[in-house]
KEKE-513846 format. One record per residue (C-alpha): residue number from 1; residue in one letter; x, y, z. Coordinates in pm, 1 decimal. Example, Ala and Ser with C-alpha at 12.3 -4.5 7.8 and 13.67 -1.06 7.14 Angstrom:
2
NODE; 1; A; 1230.0; -450.0; 780.0
NODE; 2; S; 1367.0; -106.0; 714.0
//
This chain:
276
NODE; 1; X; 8728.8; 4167.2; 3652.3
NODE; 2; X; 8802.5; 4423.7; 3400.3
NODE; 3; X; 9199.4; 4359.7; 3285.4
NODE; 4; X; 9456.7; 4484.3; 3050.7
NODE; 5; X; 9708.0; 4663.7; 2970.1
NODE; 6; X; 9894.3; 5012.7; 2839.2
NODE; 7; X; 9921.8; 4906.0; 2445.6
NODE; 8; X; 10075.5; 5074.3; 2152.4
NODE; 9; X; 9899.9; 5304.9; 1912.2
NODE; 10; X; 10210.0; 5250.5; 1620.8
NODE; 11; X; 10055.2; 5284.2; 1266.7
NODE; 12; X; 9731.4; 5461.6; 1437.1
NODE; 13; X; 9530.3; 5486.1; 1695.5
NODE; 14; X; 9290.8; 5212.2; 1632.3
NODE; 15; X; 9528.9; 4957.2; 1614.1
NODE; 16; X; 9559.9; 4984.1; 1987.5
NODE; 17; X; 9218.1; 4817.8; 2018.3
NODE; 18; X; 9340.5; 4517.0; 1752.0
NODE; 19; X; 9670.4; 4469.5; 2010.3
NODE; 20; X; 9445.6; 4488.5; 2351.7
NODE; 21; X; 9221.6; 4195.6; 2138.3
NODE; 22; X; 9492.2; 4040.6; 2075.8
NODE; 23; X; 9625.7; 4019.7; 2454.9
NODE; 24; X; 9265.0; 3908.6; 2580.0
NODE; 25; X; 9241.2; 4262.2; 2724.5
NODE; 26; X; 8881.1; 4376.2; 2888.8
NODE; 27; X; 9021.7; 4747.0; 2974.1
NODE; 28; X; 9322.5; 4867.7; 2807.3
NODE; 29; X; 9523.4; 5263.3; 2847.1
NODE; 30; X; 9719.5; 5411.7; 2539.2
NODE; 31; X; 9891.5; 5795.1; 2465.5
NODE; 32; X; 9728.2; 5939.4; 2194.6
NODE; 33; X; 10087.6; 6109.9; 2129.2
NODE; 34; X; 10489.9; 6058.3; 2157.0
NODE; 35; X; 10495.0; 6048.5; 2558.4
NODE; 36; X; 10846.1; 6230.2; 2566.8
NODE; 37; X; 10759.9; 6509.1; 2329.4
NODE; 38; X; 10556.9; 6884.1; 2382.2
NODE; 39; X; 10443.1; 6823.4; 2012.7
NODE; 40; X; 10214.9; 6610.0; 1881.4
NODE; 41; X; 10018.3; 6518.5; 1526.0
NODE; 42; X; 9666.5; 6579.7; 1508.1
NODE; 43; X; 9438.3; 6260.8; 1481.4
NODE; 44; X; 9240.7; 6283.0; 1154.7
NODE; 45; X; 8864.0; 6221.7; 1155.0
NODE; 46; X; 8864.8; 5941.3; 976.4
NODE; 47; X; 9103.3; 5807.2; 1229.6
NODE; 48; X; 8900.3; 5885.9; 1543.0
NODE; 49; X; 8607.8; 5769.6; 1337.0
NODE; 50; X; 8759.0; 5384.2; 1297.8
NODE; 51; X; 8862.1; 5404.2; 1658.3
NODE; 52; X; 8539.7; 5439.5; 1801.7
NODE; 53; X; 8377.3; 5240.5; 1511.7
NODE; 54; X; 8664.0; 4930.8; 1649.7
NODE; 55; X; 8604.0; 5044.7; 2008.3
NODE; 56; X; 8233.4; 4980.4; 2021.7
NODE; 57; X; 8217.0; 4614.4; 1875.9
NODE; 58; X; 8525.3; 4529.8; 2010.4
NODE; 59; X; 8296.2; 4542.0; 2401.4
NODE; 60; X; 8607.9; 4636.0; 2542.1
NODE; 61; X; 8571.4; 4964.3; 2785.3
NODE; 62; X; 8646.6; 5145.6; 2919.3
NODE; 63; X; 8970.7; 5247.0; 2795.1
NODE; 64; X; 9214.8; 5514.6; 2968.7
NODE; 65; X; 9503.5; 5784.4; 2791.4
NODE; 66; X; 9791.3; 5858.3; 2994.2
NODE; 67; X; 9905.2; 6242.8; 2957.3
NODE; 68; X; 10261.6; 6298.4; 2802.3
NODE; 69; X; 10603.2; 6239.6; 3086.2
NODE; 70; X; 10749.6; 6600.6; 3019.3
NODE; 71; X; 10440.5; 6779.2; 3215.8
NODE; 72; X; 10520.0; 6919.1; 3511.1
NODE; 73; X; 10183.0; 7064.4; 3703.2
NODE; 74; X; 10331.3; 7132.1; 4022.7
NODE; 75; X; 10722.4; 7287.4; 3948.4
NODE; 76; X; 10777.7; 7631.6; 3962.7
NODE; 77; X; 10908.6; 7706.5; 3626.7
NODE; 78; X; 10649.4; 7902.4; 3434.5
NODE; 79; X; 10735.5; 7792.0; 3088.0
NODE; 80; X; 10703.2; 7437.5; 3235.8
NODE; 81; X; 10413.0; 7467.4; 3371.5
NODE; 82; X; 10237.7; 7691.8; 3079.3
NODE; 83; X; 10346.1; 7415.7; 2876.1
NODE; 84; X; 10176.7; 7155.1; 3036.7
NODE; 85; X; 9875.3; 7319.3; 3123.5
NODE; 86; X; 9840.8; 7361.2; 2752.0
NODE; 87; X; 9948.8; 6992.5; 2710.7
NODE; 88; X; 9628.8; 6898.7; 2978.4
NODE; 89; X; 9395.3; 7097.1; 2753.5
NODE; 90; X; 9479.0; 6948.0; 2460.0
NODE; 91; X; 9476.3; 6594.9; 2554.1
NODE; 92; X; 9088.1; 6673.4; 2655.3
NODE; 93; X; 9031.3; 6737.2; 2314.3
NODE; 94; X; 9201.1; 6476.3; 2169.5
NODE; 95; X; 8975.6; 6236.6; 2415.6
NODE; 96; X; 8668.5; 6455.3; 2319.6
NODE; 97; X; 8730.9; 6293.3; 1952.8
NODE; 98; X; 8808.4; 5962.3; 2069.1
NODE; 99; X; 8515.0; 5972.1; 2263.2
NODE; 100; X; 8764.5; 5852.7; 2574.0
NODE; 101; X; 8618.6; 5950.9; 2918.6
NODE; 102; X; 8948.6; 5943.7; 3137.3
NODE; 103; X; 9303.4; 6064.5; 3089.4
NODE; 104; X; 9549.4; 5960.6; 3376.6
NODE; 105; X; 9819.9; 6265.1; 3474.7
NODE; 106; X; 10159.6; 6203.7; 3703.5
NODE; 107; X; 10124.8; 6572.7; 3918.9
NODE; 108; X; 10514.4; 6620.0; 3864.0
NODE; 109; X; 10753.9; 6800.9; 4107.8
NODE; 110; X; 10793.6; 7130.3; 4362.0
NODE; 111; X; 11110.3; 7128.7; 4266.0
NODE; 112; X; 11219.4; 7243.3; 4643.9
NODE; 113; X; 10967.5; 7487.2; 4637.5
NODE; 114; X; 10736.5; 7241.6; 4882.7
NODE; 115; X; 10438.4; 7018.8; 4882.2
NODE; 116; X; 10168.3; 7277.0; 4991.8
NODE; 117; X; 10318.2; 7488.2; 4684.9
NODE; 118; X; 10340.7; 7213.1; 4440.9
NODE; 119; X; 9989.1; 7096.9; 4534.3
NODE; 120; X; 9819.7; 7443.3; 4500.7
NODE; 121; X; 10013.0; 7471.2; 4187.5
NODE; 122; X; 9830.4; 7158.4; 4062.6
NODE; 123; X; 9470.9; 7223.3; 4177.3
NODE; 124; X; 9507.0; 7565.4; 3982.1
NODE; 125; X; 9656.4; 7401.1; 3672.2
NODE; 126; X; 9299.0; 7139.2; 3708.4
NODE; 127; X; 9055.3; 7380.0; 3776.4
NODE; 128; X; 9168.8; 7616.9; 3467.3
NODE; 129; X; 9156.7; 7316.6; 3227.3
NODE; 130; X; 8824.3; 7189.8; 3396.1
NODE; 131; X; 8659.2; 7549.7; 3292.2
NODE; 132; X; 8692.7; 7431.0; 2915.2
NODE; 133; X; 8576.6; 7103.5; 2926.0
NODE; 134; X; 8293.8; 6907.1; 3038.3
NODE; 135; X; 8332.0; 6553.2; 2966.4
NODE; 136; X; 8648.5; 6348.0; 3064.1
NODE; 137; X; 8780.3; 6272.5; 3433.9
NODE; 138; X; 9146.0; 6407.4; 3500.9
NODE; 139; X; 9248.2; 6084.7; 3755.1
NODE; 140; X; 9595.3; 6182.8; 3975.0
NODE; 141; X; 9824.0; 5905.2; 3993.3
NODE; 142; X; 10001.6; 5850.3; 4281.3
NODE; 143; X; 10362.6; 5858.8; 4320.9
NODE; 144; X; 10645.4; 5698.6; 4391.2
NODE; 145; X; 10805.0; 5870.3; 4680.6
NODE; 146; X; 11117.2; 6010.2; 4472.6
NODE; 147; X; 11277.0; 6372.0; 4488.4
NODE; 148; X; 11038.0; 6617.2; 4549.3
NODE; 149; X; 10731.0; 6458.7; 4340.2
NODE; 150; X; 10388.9; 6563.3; 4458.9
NODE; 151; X; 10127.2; 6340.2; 4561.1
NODE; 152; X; 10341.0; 6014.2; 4655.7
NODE; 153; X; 10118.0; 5982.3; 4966.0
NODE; 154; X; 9720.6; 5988.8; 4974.6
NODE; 155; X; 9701.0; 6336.4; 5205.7
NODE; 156; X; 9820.3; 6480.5; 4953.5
NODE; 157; X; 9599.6; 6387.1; 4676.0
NODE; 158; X; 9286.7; 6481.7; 4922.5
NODE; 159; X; 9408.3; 6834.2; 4971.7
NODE; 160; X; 9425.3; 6888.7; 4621.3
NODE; 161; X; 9041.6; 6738.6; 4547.5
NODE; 162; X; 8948.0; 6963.4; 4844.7
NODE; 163; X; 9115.3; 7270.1; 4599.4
NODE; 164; X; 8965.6; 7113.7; 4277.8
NODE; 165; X; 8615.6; 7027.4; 4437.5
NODE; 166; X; 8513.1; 6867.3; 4130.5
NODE; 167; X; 8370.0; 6524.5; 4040.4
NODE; 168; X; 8567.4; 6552.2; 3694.6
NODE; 169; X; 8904.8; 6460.7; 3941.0
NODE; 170; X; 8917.9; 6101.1; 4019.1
NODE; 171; X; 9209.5; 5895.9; 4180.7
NODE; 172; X; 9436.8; 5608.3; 3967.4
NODE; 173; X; 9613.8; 5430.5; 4245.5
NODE; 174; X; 9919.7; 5239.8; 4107.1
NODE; 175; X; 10056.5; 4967.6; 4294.2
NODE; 176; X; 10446.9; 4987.3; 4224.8
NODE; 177; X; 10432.5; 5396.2; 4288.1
NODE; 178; X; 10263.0; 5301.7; 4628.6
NODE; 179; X; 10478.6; 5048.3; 4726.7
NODE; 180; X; 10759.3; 5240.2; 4649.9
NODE; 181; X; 10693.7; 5504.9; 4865.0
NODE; 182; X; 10579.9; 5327.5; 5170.9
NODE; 183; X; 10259.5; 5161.6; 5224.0
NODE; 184; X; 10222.8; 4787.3; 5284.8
NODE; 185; X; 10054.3; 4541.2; 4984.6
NODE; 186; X; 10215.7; 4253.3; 5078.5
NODE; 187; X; 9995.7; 4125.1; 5405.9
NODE; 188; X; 9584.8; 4103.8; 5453.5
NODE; 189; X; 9635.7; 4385.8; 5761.3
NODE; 190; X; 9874.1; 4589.2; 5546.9
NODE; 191; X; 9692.0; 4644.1; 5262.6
NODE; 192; X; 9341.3; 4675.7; 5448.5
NODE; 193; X; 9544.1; 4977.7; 5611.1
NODE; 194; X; 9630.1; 5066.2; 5257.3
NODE; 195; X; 9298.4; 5078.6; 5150.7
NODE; 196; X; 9098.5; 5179.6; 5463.8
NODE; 197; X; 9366.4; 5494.1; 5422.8
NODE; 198; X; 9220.2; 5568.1; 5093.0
NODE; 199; X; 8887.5; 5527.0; 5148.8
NODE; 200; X; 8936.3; 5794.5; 5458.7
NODE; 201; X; 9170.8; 6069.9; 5207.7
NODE; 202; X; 9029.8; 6017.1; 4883.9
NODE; 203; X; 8720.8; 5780.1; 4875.9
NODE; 204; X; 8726.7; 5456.7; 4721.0
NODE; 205; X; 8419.9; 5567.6; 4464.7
NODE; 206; X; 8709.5; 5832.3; 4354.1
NODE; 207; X; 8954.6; 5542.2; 4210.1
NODE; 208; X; 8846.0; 5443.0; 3876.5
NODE; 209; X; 9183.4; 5259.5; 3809.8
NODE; 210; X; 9426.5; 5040.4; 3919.5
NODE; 211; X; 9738.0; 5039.3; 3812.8
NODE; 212; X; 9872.3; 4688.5; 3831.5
NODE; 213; X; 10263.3; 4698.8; 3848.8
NODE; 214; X; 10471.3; 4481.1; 4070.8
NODE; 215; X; 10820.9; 4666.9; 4169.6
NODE; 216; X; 11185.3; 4609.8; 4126.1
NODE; 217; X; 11243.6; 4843.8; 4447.6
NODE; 218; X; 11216.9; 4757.1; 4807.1
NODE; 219; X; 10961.8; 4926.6; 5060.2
NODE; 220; X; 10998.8; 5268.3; 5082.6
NODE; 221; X; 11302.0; 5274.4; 4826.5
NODE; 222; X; 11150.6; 5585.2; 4637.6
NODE; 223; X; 11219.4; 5366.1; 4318.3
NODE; 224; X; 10961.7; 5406.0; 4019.2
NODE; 225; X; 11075.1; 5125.8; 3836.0
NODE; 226; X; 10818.2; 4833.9; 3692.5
NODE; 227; X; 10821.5; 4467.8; 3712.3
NODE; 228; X; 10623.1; 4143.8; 3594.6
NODE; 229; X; 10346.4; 4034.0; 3873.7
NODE; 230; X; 10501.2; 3826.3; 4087.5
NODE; 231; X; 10865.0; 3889.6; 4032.6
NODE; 232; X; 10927.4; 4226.1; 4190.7
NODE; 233; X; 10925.7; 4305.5; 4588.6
NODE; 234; X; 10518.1; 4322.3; 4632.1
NODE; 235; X; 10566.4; 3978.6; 4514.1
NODE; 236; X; 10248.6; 3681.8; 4371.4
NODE; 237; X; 10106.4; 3668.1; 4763.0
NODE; 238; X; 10070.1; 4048.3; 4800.8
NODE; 239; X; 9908.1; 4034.5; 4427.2
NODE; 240; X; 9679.8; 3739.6; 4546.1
NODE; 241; X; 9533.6; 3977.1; 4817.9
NODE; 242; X; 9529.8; 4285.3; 4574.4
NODE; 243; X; 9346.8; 4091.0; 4304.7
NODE; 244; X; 9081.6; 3972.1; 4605.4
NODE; 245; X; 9064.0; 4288.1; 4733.2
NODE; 246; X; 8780.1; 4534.2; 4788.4
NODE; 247; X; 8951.8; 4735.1; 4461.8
NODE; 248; X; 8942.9; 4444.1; 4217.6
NODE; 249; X; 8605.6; 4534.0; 4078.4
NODE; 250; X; 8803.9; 4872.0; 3993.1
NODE; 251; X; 8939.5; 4887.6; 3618.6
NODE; 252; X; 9282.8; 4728.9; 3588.0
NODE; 253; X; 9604.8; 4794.0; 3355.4
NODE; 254; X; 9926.2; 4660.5; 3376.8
NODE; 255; X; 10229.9; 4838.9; 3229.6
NODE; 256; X; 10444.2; 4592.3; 3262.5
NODE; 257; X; 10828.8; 4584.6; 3155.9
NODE; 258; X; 10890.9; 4504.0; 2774.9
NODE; 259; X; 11169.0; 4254.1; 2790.5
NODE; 260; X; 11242.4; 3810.6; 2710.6
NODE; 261; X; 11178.8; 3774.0; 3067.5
NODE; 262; X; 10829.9; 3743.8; 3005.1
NODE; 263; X; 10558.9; 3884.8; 2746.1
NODE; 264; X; 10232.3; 4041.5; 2790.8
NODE; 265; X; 10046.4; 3718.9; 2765.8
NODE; 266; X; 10199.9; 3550.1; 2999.9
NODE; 267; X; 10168.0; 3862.5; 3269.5
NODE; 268; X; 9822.0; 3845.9; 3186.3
NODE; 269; X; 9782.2; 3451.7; 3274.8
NODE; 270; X; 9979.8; 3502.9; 3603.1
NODE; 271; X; 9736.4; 3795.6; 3687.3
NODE; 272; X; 9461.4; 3587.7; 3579.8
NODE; 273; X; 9571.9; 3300.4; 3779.3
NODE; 274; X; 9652.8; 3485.8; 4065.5
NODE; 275; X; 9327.2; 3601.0; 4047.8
NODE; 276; X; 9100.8; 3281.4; 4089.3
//
């Protein structure tokens, strides 16, 4: 099982891969960049050039960069949506350096426009991007069910791949933003549903990540809000099934709440654990 979590890149990037170490982490996801800012500093060569130097003994892989909050690839205002297209692009590049072969993107909100809009909105924003780059896999994270997000439910997802057609889109199913908006992890049958609904929208082969977040809202409540494994409403049963699941030879990251309640070692022995 391939385990870890979303780690810090503070002082520079490579120290990301000294933290996942640290943590016992066989996978690990960072942002190359302030996640609530458009701008961003360029990595320097020799930077890039430590990371993958660190990266490749470390036998830690693969790793995953999460795009930026502010993007919005499915809302209707133009400067928005210009913005984050440019945002996507970049981010390739910055993985191009890093020699980092995934980058996972939240597809953002109609913003009342509606969810056939917002999804064609996306699929364009993907297939210009895809046109300048030929290595990394964009993966669409599910949602959580709030406001007028696109691609909280699977249907979704599969009717922007059928716009994209490309094997450069991939799926990163997170288990909090699932939860949240509706479908069952808690029981064998529910999440076999769960999964068999996946495998018949998207395609199982499509997910190359899990990510592994309990929640602190009920079924259904819409709420995108984190908790420790175990502790939130999915609950250590429901993660007993995930983690034995046809999906747990899939890449997994936590991104886990940063509080004294419990640290990132500790989540990681309770996955572990749960796990066996």
């Amino acid at each position: 099982m391939r385990i870890g979590f979303h780690v810090s890149i503070i002082g520079s990037i490579d120290r990301s891969i000294d933290r996942a170490k640290e943590l016992g982490c066989t996978t690990f996801q960072i942002f190359t960049r302030n996640p609530r800012s458009w701008t961003s500093r360029e990595i320097r060569q020799v930077e890039a050039d430590t990371f993958k130097a660190k990266l490749s003994s470390s036998g830690i892989e693969p790793v995953f960069v999460h795009m930026p909050y502010l993007i919005n690839l499915a809302g209707t205002d133009v400067g928005t949506y210009r913005r984050s297209i440019y945002s996507l692009r970049e981010e390739l590049s910055r993985c191009k350096l890093l020699k980092i072969h995934f980058i996972v993107t939240h597809l953002g909100s109609h913003l009342g426009s509606g969810k056939k809009r917002g999804q064609r909105r996306v699929a364009k924003a993907l297939r210009t991007v895809l046109n300048d780059s030929d290595e990394t896999i964009i993966l669409l994270e599910n949602g959580s069910g709030s406001g007028n997000q696109v691609g909280s439910h699977f249907e979704e997802i599969r009717g922007i791949f059928e716009e994209v057609d490309s094997q450069r889109i991939g799926f990163c199913f997170d288990t909090c933003h699932a939860f949240a908006s509706g479908y069952e992890l808690r029981t064998g049958d529910g999440l076999g549903e769960t999964l068999d609904e996946i495998d018949r929208t998207i395609g199982l082969d499509r997910v190359w990540l899990v990510h592994l977040n309990d929640s602190a809202g009920s079924q259904s409540s819409g709420v995108d809000r984190h908790e420790h494994i175990g502790l939130g409403f999915i609950g250590e049963e429901g993660f007993r099934l995930i983690l034995h699941s046809k999906i747990s030879s899939k890449p997994m990251v936590m991104e886990t709440p940063v509080d004294d309640r419990r640290s990132d070692k500790e989540n990681m022995r309770k996955a572990l654990e749960l796990a066996v």
